[in-house]
C-alpha positions as a Markdown table, in Angstrom:
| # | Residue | x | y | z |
|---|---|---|---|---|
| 1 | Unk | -59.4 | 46.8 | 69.8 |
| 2 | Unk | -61.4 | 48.0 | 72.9 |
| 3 | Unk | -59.7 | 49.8 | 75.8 |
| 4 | Unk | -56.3 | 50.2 | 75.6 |
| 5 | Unk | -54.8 | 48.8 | 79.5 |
| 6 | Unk | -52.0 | 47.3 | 80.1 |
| 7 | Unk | -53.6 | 44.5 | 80.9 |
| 8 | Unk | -55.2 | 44.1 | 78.4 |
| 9 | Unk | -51.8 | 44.6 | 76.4 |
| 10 | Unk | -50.9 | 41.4 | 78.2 |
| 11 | Unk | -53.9 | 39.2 | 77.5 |
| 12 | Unk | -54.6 | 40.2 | 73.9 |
| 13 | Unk | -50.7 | 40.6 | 73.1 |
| 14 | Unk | -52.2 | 41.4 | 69.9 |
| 15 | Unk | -52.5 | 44.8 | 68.1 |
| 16 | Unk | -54.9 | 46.0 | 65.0 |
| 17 | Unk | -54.3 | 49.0 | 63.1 |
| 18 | Unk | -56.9 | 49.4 | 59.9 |
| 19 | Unk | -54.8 | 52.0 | 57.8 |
| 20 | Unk | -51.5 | 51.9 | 59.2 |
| 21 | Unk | -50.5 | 52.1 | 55.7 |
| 22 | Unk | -51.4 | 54.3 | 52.7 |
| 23 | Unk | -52.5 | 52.4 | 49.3 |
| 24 | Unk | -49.8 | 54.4 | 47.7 |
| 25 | Unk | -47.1 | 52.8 | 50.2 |
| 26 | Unk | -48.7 | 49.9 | 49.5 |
| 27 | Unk | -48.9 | 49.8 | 45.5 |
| 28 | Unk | -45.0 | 51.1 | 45.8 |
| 29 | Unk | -44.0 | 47.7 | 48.1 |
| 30 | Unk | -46.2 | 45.7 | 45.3 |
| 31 | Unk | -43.9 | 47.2 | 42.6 |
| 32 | Unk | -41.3 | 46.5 | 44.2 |
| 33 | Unk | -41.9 | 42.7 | 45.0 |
| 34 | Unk | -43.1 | 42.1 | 40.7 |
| 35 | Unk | -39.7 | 43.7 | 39.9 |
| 36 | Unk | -37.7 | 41.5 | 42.1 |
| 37 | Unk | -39.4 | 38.6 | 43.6 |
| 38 | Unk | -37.9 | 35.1 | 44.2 |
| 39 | Unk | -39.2 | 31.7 | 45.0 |
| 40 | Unk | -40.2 | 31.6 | 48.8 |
| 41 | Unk | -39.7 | 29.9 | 51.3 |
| 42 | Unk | -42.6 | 27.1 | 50.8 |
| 43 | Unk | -44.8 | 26.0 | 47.5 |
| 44 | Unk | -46.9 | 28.9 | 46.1 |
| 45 | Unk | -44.8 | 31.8 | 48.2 |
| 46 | Unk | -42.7 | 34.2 | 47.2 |
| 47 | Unk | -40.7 | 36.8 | 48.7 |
| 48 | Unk | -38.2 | 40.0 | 48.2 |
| 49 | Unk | -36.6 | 40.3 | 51.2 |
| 50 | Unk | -33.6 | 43.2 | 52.1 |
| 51 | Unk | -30.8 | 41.4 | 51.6 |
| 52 | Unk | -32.3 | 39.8 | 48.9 |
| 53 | Unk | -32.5 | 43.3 | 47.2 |
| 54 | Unk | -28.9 | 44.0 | 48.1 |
| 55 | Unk | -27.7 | 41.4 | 47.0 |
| 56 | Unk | -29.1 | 41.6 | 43.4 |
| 57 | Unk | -27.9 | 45.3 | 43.6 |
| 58 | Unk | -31.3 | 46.6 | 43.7 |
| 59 | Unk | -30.5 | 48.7 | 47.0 |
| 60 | Unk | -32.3 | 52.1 | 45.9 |
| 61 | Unk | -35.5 | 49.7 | 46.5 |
| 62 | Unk | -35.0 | 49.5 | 50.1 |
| 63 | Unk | -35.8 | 53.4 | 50.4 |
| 64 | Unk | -39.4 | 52.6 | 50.9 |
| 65 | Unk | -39.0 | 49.5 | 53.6 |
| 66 | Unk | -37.0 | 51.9 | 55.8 |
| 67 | Unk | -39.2 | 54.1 | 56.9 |
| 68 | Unk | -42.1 | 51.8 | 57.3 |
| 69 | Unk | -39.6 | 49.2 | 58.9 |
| 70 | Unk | -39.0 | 51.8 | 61.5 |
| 71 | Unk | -42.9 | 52.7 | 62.1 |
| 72 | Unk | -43.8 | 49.2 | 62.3 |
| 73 | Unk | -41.0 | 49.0 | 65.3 |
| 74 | Unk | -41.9 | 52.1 | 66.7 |
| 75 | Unk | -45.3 | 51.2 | 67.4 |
| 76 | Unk | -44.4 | 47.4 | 68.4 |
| 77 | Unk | -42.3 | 49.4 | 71.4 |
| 78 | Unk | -44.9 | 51.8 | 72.3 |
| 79 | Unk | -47.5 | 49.3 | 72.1 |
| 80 | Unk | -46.0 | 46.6 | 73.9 |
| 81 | Unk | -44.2 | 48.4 | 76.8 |
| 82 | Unk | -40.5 | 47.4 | 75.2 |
| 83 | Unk | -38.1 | 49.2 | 77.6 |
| 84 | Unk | -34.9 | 48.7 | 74.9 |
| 85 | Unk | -35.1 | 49.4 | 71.3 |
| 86 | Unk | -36.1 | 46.3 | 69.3 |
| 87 | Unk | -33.9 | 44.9 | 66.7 |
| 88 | Unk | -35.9 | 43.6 | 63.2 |
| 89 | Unk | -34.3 | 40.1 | 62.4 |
| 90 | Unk | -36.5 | 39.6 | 59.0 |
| 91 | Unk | -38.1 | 42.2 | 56.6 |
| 92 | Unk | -39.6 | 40.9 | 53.5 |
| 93 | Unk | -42.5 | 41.4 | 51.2 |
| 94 | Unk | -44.1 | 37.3 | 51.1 |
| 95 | Unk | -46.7 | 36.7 | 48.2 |
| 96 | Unk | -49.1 | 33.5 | 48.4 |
| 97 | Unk | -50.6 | 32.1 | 45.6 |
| 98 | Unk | -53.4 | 29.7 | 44.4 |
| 99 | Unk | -53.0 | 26.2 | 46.9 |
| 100 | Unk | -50.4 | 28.3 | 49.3 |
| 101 | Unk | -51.8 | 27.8 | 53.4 |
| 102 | Unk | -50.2 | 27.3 | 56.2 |
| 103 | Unk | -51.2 | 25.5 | 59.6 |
| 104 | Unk | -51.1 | 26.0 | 63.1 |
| 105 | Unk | -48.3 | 27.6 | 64.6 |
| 106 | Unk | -46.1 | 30.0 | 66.3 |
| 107 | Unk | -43.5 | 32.5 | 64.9 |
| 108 | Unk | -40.6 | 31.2 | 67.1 |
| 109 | Unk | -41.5 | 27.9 | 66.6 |
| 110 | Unk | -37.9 | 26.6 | 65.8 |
| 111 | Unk | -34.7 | 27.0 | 68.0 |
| 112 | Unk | -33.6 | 29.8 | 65.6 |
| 113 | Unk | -36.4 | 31.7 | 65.8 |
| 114 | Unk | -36.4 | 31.6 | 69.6 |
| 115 | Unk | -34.5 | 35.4 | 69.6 |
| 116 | Unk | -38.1 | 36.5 | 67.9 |
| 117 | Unk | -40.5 | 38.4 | 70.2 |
| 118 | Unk | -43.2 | 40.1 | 68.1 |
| 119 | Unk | -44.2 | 39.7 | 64.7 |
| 120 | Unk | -46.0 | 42.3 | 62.2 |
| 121 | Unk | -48.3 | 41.5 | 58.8 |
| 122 | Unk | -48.6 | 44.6 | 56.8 |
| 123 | Unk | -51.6 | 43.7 | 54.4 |
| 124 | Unk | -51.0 | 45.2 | 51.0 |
| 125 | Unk | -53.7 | 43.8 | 49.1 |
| 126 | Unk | -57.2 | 43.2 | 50.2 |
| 127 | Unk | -59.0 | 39.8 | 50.3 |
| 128 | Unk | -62.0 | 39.1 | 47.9 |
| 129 | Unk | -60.8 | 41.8 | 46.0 |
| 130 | Unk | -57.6 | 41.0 | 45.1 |
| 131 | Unk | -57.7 | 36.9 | 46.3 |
| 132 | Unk | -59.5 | 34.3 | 47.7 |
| 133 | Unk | -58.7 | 32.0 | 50.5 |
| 134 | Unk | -55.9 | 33.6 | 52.9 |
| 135 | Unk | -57.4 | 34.5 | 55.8 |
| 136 | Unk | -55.5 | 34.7 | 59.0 |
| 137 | Unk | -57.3 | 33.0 | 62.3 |
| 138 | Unk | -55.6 | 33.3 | 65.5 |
| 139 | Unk | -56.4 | 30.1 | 67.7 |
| 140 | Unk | -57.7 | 31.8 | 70.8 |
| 141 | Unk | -58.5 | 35.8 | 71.9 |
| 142 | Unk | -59.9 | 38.3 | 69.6 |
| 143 | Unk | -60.0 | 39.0 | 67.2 |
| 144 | Unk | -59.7 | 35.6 | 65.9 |
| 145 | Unk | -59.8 | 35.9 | 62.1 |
| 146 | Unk | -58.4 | 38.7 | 60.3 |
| 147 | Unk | -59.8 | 39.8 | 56.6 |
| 148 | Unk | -57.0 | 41.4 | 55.3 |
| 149 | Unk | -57.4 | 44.5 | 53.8 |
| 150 | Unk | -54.5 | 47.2 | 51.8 |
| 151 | Unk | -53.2 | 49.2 | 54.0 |
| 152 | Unk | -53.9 | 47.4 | 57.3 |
| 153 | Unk | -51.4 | 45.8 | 60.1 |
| 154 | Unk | -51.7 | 43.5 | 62.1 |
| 155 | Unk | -48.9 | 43.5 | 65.5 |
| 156 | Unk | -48.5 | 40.6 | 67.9 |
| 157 | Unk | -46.3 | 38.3 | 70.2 |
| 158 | Unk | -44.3 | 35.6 | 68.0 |
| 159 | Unk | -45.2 | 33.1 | 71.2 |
| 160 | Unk | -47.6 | 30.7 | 72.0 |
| 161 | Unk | -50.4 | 33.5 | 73.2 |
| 162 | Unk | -50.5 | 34.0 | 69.2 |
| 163 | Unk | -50.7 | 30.4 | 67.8 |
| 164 | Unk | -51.8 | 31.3 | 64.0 |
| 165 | Unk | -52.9 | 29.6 | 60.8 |
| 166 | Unk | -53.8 | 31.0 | 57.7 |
| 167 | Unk | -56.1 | 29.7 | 54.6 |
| 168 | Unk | -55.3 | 27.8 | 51.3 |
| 169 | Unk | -55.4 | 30.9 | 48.8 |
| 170 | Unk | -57.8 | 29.5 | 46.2 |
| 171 | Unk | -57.4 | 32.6 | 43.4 |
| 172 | Unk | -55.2 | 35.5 | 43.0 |
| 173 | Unk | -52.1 | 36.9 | 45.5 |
| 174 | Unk | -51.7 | 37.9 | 49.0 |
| 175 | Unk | -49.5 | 40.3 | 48.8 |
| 176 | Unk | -47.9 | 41.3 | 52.6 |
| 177 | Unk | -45.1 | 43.1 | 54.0 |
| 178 | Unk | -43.4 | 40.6 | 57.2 |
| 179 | Unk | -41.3 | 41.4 | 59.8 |
């Protein structure tokens, strides 16, 4: 991402880690999410979120989101300069399949959603591999389309610095871990 300034923290608000993830943590979180999925939250999606898994008493499945729940916010604080320790509001593994897209927008885009600050996109599957279609473009900055690829994250502010859109899956599943 280029040299790594404060400034430059503020202007890009944006973070890109390529293997942030192992492909065993991320073919673990894929079990996980056949085993227990549910319909999502829009046409095409689905998702297996914690409570979700609680709730169905599956909570010896929430072992493996822990740890990378708390990396994921771990490097949100360091990267973005967060004096107090975050809170996570929403952890979930989200699928999208064939005819699944969504427009342009911001992740606290709602009044409820106004208490989100940062957003994070664990990739679990890679595109053209596993799917086509799905690919993430960020209105302005750089970068401003993300391939998504197992393993990688992808860190940034839930405002309007980060307006965001993603592609009309045409084959296969994007499989990614959201918080």
């Amino acid at each position: 991402m280029g040299d790594d300034t404060t400034g430059e923290k503020q202007n890009q608000a944006r973070l890109i880690i390529p293997d942030f993830l192992s492909l065993q943590e991320c073919k673990e979180l894929e079990f996980i999410h056949r085993s227990c999925s549910t319909v999502g939250y829009r046409p095409n999606v689905f998702s297996t979120t914690l409570s979700h898994l609680i709730a169905t008493n599956s909570p010896h499945l929430i072992i493996p989101f822990l740890s990378i729940r708390d990396r994921l916010k771990e490097k949100v604080e360091e990267f973005f300069g967060c004096e107090y320790e975050l809170s996570v509001e929403f952890t979930g593994l989200i699928s999208w399949t064939r005819g699944a897209s969504i427009g342009w927008h911001t992740d606290d885009n709602r009044p409820y959603l106004k208490q989100r600050h940062f957003s994070a996109i664990c990739y679990l599957n890679t595109y053209g591999q596993d799917f086509k279609g799905g690919l993430f473009h960020f209105r302005d900055g750089h970068p401003n389309t993300l391939v998504p690829a197992a393993g990688a994250v992808s860190i940034y502010t839930a405002d309007d610095r980060n307006v965001h859109s993603v592609d009309e899956i045409i084959e296969g599943e994007r499989l990614t871990l959201t918080m």
